[in-house]
N, CA, C and O atoms as CSV, one atom per row, in Angstrom:
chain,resi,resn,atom,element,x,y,z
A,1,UNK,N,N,8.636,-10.255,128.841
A,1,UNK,CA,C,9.559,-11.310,129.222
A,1,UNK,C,C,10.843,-11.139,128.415
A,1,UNK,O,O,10.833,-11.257,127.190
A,2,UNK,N,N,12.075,-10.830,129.190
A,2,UNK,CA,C,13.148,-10.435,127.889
A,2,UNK,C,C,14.043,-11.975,129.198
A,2,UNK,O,O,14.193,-12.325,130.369
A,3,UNK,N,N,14.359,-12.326,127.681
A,3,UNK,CA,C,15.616,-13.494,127.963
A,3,UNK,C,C,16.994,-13.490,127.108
A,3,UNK,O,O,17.209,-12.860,126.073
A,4,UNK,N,N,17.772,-14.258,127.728
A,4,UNK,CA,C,19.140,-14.120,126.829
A,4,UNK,C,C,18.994,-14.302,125.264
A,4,UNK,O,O,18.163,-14.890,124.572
A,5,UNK,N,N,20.331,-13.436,124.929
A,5,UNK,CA,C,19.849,-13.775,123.261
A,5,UNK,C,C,20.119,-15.135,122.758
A,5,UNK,O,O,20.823,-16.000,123.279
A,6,UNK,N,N,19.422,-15.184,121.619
A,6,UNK,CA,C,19.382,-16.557,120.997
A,6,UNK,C,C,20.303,-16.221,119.558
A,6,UNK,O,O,20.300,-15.217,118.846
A,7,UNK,N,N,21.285,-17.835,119.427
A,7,UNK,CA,C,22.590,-18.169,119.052
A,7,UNK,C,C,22.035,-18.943,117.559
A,7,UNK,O,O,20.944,-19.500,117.432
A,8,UNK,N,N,22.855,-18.840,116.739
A,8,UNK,CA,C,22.416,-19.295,115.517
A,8,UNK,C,C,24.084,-20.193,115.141
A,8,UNK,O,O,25.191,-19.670,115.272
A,9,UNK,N,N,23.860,-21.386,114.745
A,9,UNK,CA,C,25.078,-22.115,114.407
A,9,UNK,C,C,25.175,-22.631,113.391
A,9,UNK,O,O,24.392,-23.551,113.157
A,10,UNK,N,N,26.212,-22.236,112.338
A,10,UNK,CA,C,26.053,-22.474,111.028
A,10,UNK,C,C,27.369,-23.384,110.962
A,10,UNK,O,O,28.452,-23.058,111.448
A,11,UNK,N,N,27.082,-24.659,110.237
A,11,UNK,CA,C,27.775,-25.892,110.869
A,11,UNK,C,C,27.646,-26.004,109.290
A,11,UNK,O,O,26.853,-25.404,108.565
A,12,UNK,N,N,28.886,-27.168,108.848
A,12,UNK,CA,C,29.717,-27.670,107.207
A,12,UNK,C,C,29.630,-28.864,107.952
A,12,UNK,O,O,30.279,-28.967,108.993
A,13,UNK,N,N,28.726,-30.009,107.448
A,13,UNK,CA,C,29.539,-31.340,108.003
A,13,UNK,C,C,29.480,-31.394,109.370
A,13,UNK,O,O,28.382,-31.152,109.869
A,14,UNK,N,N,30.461,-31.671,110.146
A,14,UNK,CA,C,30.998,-32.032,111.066
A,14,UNK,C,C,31.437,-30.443,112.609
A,14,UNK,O,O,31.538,-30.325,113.830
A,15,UNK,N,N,31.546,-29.548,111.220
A,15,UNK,CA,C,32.677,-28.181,111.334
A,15,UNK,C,C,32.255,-27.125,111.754
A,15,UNK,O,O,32.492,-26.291,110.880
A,16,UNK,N,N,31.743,-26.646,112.622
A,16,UNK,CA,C,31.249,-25.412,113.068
A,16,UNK,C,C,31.921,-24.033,112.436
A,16,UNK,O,O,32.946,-23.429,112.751
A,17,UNK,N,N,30.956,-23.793,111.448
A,17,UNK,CA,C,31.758,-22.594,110.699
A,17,UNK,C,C,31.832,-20.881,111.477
A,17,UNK,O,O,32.754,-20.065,111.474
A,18,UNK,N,N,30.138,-20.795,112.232
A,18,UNK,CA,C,30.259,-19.779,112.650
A,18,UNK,C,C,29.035,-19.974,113.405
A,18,UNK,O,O,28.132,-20.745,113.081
A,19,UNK,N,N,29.068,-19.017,114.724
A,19,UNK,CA,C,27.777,-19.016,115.505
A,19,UNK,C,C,27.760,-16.745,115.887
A,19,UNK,O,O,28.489,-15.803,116.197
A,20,UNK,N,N,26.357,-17.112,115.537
A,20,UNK,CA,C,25.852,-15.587,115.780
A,20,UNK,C,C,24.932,-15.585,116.723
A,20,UNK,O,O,24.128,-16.486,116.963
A,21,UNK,N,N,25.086,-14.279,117.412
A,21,UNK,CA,C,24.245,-14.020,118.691
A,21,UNK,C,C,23.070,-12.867,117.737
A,21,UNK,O,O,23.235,-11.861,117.048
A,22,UNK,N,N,22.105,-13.532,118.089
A,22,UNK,CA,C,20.580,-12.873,117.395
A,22,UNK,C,C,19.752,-12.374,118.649
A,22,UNK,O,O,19.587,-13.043,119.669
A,23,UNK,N,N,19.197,-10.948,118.398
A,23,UNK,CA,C,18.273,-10.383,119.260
A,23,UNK,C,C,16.743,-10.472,118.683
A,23,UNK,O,O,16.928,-10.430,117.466
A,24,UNK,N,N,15.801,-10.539,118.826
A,24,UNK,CA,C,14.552,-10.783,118.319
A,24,UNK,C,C,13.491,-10.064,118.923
A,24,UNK,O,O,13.798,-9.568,120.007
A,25,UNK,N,N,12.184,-9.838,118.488
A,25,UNK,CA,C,11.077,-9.028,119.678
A,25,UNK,C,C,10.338,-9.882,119.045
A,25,UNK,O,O,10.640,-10.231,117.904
A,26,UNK,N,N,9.260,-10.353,119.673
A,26,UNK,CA,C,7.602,-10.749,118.851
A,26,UNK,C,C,6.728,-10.310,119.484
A,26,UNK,O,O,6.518,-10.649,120.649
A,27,UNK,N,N,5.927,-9.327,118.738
A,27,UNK,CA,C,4.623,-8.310,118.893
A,27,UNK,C,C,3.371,-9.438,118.915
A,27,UNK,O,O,3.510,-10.622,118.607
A,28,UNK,N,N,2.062,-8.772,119.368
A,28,UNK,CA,C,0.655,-9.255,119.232
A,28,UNK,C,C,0.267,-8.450,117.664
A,28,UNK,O,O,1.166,-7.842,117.081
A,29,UNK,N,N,-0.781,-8.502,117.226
A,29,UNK,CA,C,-1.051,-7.521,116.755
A,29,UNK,C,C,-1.920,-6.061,116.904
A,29,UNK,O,O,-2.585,-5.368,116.134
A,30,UNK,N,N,-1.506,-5.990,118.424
A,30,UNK,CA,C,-1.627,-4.754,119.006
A,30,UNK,C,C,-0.505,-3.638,119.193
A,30,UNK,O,O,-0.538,-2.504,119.670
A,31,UNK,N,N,0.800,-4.644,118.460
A,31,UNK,CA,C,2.324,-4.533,118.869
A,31,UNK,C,C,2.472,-4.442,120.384
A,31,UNK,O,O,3.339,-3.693,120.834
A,32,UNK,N,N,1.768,-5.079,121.126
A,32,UNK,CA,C,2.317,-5.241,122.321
A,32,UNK,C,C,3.361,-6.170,122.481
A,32,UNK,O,O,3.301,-7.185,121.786
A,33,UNK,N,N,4.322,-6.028,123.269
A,33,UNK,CA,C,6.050,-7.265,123.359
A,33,UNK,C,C,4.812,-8.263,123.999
A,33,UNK,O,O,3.945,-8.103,124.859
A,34,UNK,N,N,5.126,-9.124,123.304
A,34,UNK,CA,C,4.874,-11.159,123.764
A,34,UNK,C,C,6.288,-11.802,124.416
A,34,UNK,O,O,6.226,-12.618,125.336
A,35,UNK,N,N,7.737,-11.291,123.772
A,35,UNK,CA,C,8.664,-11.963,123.997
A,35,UNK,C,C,9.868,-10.760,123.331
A,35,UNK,O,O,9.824,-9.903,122.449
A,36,UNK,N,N,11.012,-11.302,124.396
A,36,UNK,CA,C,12.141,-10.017,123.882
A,36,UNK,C,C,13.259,-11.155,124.012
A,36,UNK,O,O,13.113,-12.007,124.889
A,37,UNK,N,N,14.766,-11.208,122.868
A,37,UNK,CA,C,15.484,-12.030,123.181
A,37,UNK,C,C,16.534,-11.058,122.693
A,37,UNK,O,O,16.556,-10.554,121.570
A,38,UNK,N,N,17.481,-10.835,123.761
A,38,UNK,CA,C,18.998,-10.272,123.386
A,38,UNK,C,C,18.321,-8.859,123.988
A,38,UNK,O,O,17.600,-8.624,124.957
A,39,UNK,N,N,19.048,-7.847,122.688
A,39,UNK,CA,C,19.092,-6.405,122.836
A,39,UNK,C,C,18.135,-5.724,122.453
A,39,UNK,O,O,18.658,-4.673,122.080
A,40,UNK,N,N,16.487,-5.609,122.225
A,40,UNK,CA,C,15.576,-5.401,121.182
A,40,UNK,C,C,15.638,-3.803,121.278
A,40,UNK,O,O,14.583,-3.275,120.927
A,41,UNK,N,N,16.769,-2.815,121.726
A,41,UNK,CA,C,17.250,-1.643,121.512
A,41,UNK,C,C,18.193,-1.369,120.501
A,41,UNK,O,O,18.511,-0.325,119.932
A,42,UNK,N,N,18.553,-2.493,120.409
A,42,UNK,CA,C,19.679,-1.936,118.976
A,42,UNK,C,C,19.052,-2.026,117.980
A,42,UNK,O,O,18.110,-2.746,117.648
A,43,UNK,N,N,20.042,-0.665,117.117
A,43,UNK,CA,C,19.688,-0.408,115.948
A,43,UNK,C,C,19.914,-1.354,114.738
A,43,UNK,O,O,20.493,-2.343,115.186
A,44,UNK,N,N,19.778,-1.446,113.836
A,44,UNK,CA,C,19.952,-2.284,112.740
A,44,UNK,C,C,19.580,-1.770,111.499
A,44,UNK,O,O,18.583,-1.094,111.248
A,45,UNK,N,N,20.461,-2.143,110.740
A,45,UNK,CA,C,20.244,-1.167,109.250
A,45,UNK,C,C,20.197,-2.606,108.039
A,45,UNK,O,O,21.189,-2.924,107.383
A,46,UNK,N,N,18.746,-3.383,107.939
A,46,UNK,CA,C,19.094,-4.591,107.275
A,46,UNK,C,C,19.080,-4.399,105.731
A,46,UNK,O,O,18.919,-5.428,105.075
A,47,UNK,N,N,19.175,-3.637,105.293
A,47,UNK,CA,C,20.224,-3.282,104.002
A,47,UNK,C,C,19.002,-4.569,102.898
A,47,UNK,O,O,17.812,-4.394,102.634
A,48,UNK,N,N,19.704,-5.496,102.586
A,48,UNK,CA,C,19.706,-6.395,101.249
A,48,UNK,C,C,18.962,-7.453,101.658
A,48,UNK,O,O,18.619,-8.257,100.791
A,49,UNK,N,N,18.443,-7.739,103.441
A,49,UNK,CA,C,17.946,-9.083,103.589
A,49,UNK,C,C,16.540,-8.838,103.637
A,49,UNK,O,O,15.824,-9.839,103.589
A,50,UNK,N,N,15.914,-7.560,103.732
A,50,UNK,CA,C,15.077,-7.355,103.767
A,50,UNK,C,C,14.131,-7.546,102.047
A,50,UNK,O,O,12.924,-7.693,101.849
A,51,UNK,N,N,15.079,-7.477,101.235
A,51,UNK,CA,C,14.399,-7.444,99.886
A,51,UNK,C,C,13.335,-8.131,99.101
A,51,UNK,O,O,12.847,-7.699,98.056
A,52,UNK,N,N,12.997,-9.330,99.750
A,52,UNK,CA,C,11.892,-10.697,99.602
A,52,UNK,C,C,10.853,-10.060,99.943
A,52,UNK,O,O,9.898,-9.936,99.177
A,53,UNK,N,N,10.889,-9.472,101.357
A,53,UNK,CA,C,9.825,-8.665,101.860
A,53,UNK,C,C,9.256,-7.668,101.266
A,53,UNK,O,O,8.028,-7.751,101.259
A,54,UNK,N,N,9.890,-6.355,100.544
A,54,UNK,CA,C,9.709,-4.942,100.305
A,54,UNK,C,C,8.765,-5.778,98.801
A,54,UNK,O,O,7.635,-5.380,98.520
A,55,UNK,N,N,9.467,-6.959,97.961
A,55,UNK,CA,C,8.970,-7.764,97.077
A,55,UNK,C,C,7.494,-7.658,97.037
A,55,UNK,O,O,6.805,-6.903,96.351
A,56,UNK,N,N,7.083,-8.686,98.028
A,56,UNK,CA,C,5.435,-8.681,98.455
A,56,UNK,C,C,5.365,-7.190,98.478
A,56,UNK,O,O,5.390,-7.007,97.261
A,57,UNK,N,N,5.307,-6.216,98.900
A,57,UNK,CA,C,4.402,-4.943,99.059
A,57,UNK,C,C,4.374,-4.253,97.422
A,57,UNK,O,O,3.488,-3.859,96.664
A,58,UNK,N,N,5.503,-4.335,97.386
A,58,UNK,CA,C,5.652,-3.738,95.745
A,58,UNK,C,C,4.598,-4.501,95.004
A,58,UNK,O,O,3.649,-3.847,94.573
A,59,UNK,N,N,4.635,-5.908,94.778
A,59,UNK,CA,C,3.771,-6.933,94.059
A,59,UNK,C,C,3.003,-6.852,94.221
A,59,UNK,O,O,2.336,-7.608,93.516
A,60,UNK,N,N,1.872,-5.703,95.514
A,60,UNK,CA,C,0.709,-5.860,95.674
A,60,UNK,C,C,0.173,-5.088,95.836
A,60,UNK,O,O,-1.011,-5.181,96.156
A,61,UNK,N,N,0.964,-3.647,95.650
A,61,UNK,CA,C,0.393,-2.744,95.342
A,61,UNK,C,C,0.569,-2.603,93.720
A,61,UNK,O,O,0.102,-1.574,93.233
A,62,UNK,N,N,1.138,-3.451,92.920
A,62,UNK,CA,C,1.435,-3.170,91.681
A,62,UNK,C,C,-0.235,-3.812,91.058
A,62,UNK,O,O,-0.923,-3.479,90.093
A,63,UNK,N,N,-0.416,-4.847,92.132
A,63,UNK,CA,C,-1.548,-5.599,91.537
A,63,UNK,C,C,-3.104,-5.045,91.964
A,63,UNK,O,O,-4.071,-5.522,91.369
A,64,UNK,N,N,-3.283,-4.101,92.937
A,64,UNK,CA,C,-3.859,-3.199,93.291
A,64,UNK,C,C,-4.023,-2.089,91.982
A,64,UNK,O,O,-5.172,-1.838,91.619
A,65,UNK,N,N,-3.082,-1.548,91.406
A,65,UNK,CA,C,-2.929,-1.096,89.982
A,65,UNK,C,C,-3.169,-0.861,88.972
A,65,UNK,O,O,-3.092,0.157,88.285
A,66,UNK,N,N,-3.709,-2.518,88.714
A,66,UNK,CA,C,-4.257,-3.039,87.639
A,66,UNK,C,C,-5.720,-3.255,87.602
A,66,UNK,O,O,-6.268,-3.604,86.557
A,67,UNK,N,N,-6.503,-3.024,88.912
A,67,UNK,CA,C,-7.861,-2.796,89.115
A,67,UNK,C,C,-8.459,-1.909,88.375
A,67,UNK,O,O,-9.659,-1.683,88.529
């Protein structure tokens, strides 16, 4: 099921500061597509937002480690 992309609106108050157009996929855990929104072909290079994440794996294989 692919539908238009979904809009993100980052609002001050009253003030609409900025709105972004977001593409998304959500897998089963078969990775089969459940849902597609926007472009789920483009590339993306998420650099620095990803870092919370890479966090947990590091933290748990560090703690794996210590076994």
């Amino acid at each position: 099921m692919k539908t238009q992309a979904l809009s993100v609106e980052i609002t001050r108050g009253n003030s609409t500061e900025s709105i972004h157009q977001v593409s998304a996929i959500v897998l089963d855990g078969n990775a089969s597509v459940l849902a597609e929104y926007g472009n789920s072909n483009f590339l993306v290079f998420p650099r620095s937002c990803i870092k919370p994440l890479q966090a947990l794996f590091v933290a748990d294989a560090n703690s794996k480690l210590d076994d």
